[in-house]
C-alpha positions in Angstrom: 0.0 0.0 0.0 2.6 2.2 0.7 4.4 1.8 -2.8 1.0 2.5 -4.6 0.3 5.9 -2.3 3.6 6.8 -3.3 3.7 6.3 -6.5 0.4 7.0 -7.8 1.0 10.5 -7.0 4.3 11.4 -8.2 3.0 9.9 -11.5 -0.2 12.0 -11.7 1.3 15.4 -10.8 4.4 14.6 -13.7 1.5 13.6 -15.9 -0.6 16.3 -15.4 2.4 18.9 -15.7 3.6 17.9 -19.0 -0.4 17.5 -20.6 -0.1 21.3 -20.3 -0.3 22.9 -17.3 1.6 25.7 -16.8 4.6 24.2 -14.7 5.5 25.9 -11.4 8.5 23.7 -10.8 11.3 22.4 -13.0 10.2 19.8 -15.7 13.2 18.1 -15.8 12.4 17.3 -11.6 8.6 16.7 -12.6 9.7 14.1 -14.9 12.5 12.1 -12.7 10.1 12.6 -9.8 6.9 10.9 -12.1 9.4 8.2 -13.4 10.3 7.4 -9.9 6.4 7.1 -9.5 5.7 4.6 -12.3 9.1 2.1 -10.9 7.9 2.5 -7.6 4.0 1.3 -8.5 6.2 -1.3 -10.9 8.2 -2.2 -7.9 11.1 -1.8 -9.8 14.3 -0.9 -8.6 12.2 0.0 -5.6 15.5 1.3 -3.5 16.5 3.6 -6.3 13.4 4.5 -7.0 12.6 5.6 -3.5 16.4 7.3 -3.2 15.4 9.3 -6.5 11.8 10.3 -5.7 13.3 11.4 -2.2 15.9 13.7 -3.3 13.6 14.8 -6.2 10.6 15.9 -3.7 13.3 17.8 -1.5 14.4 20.0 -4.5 10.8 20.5 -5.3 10.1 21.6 -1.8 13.1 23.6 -2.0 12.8 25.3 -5.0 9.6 27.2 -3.6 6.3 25.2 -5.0 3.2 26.5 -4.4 2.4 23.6 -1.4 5.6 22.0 -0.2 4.1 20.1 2.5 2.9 17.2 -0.2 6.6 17.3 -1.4 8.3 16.6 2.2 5.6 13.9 2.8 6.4 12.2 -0.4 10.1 13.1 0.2 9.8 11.0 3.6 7.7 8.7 2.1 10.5 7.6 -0.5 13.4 7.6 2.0 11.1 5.4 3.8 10.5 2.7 0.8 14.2 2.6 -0.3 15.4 2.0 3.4 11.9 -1.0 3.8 13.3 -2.3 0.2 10.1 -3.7 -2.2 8.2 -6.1 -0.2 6.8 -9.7 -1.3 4.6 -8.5 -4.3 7.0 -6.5 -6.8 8.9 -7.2 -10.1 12.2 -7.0 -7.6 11.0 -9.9 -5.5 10.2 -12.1 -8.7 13.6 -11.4 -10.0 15.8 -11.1 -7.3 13.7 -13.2 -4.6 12.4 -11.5 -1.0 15.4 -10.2 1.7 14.4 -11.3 5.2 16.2 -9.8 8.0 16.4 -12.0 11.0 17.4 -9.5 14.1 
């Protein structure tokens, strides 16, 4: 669930930027934060993915948006998923199999 929240949204704003409304941020951070959208819903690369969608949302937030609250949220919520790593249902638990940490 958490991999869908976060990447549905990402994904929709890039979208919705590059359809044709007028963009308040950088496209080229709109795009690498909607591409990190679409692996993370993939479950792809999930760690890099997160990593990229974390740092991407932090510029956003940065560079003075009109609400950056929704950027630091998905910011954290990105860190979050590349430190938790894909889970059992994604692409890199079919390729790579599932990491089980035993404390």
């Amino acid at each position: 669930m958490l991999r869908i929240v976060a990447g549905i949204l990402p994904a929709y704003d890039g979208i919705a930027r590059l359809m044709g409304a007028a963009p308040h941020e950088s496209v080229a951070l709109q795009i690498t934060a909607a591409s990190a959208g679409i692996l993370l819903l993939a479950g792809f690369w999930t760690p890099i993915a997160g990593a990229l969608l974390a740092v991407s949302d932090i510029a956003l937030a940065l560079s003075g948006t009109a609400d950056p609250r929704s950027s630091i949220l998905l910011a954290t919520i990105g860190a979050a998923i590349a430190v938790l790593g894909p889970g059992a249902w994604s692409i890199d638990a079919l390729l790579f199999g599932r990491k089980r940490l035993d404390i």
